[in-house]
C-alpha positions in Angstrom: 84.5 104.5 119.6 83.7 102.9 116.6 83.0 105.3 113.2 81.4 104.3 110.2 81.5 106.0 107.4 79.2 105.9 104.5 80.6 107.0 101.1 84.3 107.7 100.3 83.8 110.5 97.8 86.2 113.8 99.2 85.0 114.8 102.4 83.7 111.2 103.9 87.3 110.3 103.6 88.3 113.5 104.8 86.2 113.2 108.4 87.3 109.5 108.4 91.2 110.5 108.2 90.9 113.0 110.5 88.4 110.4 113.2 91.3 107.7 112.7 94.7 110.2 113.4 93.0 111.4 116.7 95.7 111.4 119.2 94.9 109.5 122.5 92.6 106.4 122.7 92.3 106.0 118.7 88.6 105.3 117.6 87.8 102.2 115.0 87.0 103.8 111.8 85.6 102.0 108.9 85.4 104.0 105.7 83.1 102.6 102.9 82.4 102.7 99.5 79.4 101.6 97.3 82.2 101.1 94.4 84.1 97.8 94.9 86.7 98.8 92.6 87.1 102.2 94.4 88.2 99.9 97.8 90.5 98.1 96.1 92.5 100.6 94.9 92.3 102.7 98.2 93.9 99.4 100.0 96.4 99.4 97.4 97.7 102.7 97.4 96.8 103.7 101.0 95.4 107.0 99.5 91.8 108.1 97.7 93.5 108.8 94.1 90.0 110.2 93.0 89.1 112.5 95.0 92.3 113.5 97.9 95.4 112.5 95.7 98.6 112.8 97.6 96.9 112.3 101.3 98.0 109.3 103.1 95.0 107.2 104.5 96.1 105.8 108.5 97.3 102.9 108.8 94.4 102.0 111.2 91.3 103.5 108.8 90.0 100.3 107.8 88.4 100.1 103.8 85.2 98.6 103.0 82.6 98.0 100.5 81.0 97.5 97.5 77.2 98.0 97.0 76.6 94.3 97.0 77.8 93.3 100.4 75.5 95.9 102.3 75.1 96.2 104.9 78.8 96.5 106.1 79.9 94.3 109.3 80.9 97.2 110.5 77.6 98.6 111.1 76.2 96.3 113.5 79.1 97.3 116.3 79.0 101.2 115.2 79.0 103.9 118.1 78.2 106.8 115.2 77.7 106.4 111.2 78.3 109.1 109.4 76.6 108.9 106.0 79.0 111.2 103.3 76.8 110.7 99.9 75.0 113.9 98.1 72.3 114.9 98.9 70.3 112.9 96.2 71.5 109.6 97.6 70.3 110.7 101.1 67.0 109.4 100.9 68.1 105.7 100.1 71.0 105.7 102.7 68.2 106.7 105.6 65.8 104.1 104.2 68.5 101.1 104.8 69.9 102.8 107.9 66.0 103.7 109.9 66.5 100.7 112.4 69.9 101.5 113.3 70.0 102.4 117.1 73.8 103.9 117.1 73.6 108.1 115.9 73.3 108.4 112.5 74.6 112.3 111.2 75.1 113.4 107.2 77.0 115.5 105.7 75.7 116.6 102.2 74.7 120.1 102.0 71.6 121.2 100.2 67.6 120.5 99.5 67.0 117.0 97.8 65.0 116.9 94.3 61.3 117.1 94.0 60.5 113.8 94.1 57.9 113.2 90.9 55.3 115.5 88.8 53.5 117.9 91.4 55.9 117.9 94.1 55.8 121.2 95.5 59.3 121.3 96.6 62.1 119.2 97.9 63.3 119.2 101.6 66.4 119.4 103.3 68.1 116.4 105.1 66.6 116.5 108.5 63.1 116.7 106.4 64.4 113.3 104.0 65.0 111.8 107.9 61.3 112.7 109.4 60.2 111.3 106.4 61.5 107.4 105.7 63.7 107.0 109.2 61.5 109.3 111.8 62.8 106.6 114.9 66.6 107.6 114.3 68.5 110.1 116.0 70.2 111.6 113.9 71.5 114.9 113.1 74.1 117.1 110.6 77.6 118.1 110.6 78.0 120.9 108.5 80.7 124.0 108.8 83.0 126.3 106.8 85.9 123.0 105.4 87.3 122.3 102.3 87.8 118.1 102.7 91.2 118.6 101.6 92.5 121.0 104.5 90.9 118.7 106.9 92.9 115.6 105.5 95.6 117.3 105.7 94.9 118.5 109.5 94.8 122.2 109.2 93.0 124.1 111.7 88.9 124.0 111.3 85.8 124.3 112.8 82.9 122.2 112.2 79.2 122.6 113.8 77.4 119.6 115.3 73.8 119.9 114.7 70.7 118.0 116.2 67.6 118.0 118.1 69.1 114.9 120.1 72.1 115.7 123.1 73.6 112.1 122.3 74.3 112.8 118.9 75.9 116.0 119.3 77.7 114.3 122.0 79.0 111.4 119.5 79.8 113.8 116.7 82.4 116.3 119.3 84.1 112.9 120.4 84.2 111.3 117.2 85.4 114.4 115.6 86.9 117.3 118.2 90.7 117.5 118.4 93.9 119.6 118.1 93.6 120.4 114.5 89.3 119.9 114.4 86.7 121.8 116.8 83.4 120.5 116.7 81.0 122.9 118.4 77.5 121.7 119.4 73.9 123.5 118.3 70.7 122.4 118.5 69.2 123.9 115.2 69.4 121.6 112.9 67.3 123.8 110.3 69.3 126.5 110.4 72.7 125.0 110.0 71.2 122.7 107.0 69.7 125.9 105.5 72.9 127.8 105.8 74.6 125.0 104.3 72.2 125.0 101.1 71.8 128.3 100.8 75.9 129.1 100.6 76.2 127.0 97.7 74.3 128.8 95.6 75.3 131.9 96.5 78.6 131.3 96.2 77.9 130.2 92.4 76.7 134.4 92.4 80.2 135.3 93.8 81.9 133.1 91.8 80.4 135.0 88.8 81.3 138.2 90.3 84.8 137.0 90.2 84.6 135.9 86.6 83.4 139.3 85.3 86.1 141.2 87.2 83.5 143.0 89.2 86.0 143.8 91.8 85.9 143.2 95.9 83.4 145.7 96.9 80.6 143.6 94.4 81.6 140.4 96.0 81.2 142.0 99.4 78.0 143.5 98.7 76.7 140.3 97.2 77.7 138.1 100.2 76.0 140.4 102.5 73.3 140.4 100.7 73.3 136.7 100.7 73.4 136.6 104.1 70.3 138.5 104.6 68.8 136.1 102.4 69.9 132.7 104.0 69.0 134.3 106.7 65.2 134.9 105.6 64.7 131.5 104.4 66.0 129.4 107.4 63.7 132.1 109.7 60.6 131.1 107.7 61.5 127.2 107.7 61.8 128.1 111.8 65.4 128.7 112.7 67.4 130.9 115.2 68.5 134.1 113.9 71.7 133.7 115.8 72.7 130.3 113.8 73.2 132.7 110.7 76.4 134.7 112.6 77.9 131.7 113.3 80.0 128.7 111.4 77.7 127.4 109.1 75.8 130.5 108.5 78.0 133.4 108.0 81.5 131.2 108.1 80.7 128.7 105.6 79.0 131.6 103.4 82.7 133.6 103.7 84.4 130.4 103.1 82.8 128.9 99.5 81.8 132.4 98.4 85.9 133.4 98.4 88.0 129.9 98.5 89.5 128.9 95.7 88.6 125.2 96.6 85.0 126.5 96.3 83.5 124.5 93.4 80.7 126.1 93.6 82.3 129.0 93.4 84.5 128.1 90.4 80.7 127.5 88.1 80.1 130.4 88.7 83.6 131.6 87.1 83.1 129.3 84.4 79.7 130.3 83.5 81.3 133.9 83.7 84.1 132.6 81.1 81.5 131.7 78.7 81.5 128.1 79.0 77.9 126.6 79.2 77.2 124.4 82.9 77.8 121.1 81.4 81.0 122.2 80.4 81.1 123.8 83.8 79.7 120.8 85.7 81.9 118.1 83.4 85.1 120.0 84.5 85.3 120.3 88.0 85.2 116.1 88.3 83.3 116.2 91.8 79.7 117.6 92.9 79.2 121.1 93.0 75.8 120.6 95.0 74.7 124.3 94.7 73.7 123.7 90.9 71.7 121.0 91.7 69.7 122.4 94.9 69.6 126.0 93.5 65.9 125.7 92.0 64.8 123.8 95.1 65.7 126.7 97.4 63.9 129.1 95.1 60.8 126.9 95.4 60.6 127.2 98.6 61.3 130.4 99.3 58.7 131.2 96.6 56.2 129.0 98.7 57.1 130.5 101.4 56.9 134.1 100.5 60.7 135.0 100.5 62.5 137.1 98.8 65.2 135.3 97.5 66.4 137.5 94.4 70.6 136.7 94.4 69.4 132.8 94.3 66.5 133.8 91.9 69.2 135.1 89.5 71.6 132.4 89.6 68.4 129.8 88.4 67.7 132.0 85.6 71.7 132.0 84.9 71.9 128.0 85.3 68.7 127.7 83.1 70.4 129.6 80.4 67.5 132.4 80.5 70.4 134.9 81.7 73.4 135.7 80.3 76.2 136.5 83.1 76.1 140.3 82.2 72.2 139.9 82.2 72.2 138.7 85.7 74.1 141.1 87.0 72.3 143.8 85.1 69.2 142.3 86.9 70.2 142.7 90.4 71.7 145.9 90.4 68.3 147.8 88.3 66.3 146.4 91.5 64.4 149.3 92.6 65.6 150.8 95.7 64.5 149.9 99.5 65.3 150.1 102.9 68.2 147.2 104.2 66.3 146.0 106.7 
């Protein structure tokens, strides 16, 4: 099978180590980045210094790229690409990729940006892909992983997402082995909103953490969480059950309490009294939550749901809430039933 992978940031070299190490009949994988400099050094030291120091890239994972050679030769004999950019450069890598007639899945986690004054709200990926490449089929792969346990083959489980039986079907052989499961699902909206949703809430737990609130407020707060995630992706018309699962409930679990989280770690920072550019500027990599955390309020405000965890971490990463403020604000909610 031959793999192409878009974007070498952590976790697109991550899926592309673990594609190449398969064990049996090896697939061709191609990993590339936009940043010609970026290859170079990857050939040179056989390892993504930036972003997976200390994990050896296969010998067979082949390097490509810059921005400037696009598209890659790769593509035009690709089985799968697998586009690994955030979520804001989602909407451009669709647009060059809407003819392609292999399976195209992403990665990135979260709602894109309002795009210009009046936007009502931004949409998640599989909205981006109805939008500027409706002919593709396409899908997400989305789960509870850190990128660097999966380079280094520890065990995981990842969910294949999509409307479309072939590209589920690409994603579990591209992807499934001893160290990787891949399980297949059919909602798409409910595994992307589980996956935006998480972030954000773990920037709550994270918090939490910070202010030494102790285990039974981090438990409450996730559970809460859930409920909410759970809200959202019913209105935007998921399936209940794809909340229980891997990239409802397990990836929720996983960035709410890792310490890999980064997510979770701005919300400790914010907690230390740092402001979220010093937050942000010191982590190094994305931590997507901050940036799609209004976005899921909008929605859910449009949409009628109560969202009030995420609604206090936007007034926290707008600076109208101090970290003792926010707290303050969710526990003095009047009281209600839990359903």
């Amino acid at each position: 099978m031959d793999i192409v992978v878009l974007g070498a940031g952590a976790w697109g070299t991550a899926l592309a180590i673990a594609a190449a190490r398969l064990p049996g009949e090896p697939h061709r994988v191609t990993l590339w980045a936009r940043d010609g400099a970026q290859v170079a050094a990857m050939r040179a030291a056989r390892e993504n210094t930036r972003y997976l120091p200390g994990v050896a890239l296969p010998l067979g994972l082949l390097l490509a790229g810059d921005d400037a050679s696009w598209p890659p030769d790769a593509l035009s004999r690709a089985d799968l690409v697998i586009v690994a950019t955030p979520m804001a450069a989602l909407r451009g890598m669709l647009e060059r990729l809407a003819s392609h007639p292999a399976p195209v899945a992403w990665l990135c986690k979260g709602f894109e940006a309002p795009l210009g004054e009046g936007a009502a709200a931004g949409l998640l990926g599989h909205e981006v892909q109805a939008a500027v490449a409706p002919m593709l089929k396409a899908g997400v792969l989305s789960g509870p992983s850190f990128a660097l346990e999966v380079a280094r083959g520890q065990p995981t489980a990842l969910v294949a997402a999509s409307a479309h039986a072939s590209v589920r079907e690409a994603l579990v052989t591209a992807f499934h082995g001893p160290s990787l499961r891949v399980y297949a699902n059919e909602d798409a909206v409910g595994v992307e909103v589980g996956g935006a949703v998480k972030n954000v809430l773990a920037i709550a737990t994270g918090l939490c953490d910070g202010l030494s609130l102790g285990l039974n407020a981090r438990a409450a707060l996730i559970t809460r969480g859930l409920a909410e995630m759970t809200r959202l992706g019913l209105a935007l018309g998921a399936r209940a059950e794809t909340f229980m699962g891997l990239s409802g409930l397990g990836d929720l679990v996983l960035t709410a309490t890792g310490d890999l989280s980064r997510n979770r770690k701005v919300g400790q920072l914010l907690a230390q009294g740092l402001s979220l550019s010093q937050a942000v500027d010191s982590l190094g990599h994305v931590a997507e939550g901050v940036y799609s955390a209004r976005t899921v309020v909008q929605r859910a405000r449009l949409l009628g749901v109560d969202m009030p965890i995420s609604e206090g971490v936007v007034a926290l990463l707008d600076g109208r809430l101090a970290p003792a403020q926010a707290v303050a604000a969710l526990m003095g909610r009047d009281p209600k039933d839990e359903a």
